[in-house]
C-alpha positions as CSV (number, residue, x, y, z in Angstrom):
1,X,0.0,0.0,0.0
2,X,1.1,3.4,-0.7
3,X,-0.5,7.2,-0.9
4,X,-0.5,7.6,-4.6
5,X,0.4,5.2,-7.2
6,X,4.2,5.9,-7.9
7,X,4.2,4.9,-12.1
8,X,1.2,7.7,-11.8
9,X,2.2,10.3,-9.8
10,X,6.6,10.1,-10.2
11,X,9.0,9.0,-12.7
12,X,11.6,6.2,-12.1
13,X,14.0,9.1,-12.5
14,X,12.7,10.3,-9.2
15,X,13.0,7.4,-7.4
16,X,16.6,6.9,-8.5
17,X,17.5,9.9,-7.0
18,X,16.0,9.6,-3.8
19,X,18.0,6.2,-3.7
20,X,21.5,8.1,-3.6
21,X,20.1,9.3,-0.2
22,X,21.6,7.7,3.1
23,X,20.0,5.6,5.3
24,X,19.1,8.0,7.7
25,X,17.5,10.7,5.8
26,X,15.7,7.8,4.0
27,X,14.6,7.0,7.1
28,X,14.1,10.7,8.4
29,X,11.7,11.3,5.4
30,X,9.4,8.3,6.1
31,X,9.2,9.3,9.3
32,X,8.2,12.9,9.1
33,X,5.4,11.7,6.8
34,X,3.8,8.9,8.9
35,X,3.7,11.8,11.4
36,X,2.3,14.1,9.3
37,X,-0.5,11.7,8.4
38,X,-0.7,10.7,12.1
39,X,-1.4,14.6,12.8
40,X,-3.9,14.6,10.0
41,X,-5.8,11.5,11.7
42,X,-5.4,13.3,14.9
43,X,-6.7,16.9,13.9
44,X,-10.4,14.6,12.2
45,X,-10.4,13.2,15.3
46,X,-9.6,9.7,14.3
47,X,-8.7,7.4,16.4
48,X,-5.0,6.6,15.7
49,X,-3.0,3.2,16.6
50,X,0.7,4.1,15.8
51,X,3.1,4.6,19.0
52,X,3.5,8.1,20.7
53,X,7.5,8.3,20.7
54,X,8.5,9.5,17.3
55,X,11.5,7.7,17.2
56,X,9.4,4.1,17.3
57,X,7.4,5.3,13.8
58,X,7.6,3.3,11.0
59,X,6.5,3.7,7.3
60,X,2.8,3.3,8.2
61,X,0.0,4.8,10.3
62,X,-3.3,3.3,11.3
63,X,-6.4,4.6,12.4
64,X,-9.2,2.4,13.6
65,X,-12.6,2.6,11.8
66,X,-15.3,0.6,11.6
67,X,-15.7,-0.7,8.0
68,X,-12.7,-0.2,6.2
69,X,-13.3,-1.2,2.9
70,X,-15.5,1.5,2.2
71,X,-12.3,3.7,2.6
72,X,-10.2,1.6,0.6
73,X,-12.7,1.3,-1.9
74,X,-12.8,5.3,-2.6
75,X,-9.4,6.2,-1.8
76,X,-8.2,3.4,-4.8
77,X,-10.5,5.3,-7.0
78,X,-8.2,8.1,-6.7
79,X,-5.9,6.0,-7.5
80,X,-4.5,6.1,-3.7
81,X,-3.5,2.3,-2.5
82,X,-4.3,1.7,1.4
83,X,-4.8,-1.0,3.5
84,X,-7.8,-1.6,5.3
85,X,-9.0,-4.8,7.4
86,X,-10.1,-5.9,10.8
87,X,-11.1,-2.8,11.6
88,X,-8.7,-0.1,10.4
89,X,-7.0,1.4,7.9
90,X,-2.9,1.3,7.1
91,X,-1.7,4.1,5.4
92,X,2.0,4.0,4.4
93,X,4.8,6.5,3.6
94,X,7.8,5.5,1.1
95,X,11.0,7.2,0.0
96,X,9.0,8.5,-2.8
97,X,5.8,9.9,-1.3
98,X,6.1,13.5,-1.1
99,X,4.3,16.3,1.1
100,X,2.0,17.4,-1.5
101,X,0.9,13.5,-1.9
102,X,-0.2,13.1,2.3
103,X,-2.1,16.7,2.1
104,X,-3.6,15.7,-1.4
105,X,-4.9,12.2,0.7
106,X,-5.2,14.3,4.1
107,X,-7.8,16.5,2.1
108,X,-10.0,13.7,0.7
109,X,-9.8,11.5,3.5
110,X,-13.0,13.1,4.9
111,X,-15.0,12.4,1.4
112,X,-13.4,8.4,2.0
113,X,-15.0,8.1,5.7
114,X,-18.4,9.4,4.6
């Protein structure tokens, strides 16, 4: 799973570069996006799963809601790719998702949960 489709929304080009990156602003970048997206949860007052210390994020954050394929239904037909089962939904950052692509998801999440 992954906000936006990357053959849609980046070239390979991109994604080459961002592999010349070390580790640890690989890591850095994933990072600061799951928390943005955990912020975004926070501020529709979903109810989010990940871990509170920062430095135990990963490359995903989940929210719990009640029938997630619904969600992953509409966000795919945005051509968005989340997880969603057992009662929440996995959203997940990668060394190519950009800031504009968590506010673009951030913004139509609300349409997705209605």
């Amino acid at each position: 799973d992954g906000i936006r489709d990357v053959e849609r929304s980046r070239g390979l080009g991109d994604v080459y570069k961002r592999q010349q990156y070390s580790s640890e602003a690989i890591c850095n970048h994933v990072r600061t996006g799951t928390q943005s997206l955990i912020n975004g949860f926070k501020k529709i007052g979903l109810d989010v799963m990940n871990p509170g210390n920062k430095h135990e994020l990963a490359g995903n954050a989940t929210f719990l809601y009640s029938n997630p394929r619904i969600v992953v239904d509409k966000a795919r037909r945005d051509n968005i790719y989340i997880w969603g089962d057992n009662s929440r939904i996995r959203v997940s950052t990668h060394i190519f998702t950009t800031n504009d692509d968590i506010n673009y998801f951030l913004n139509r999440l609300p349409a997705y949960l209605s």
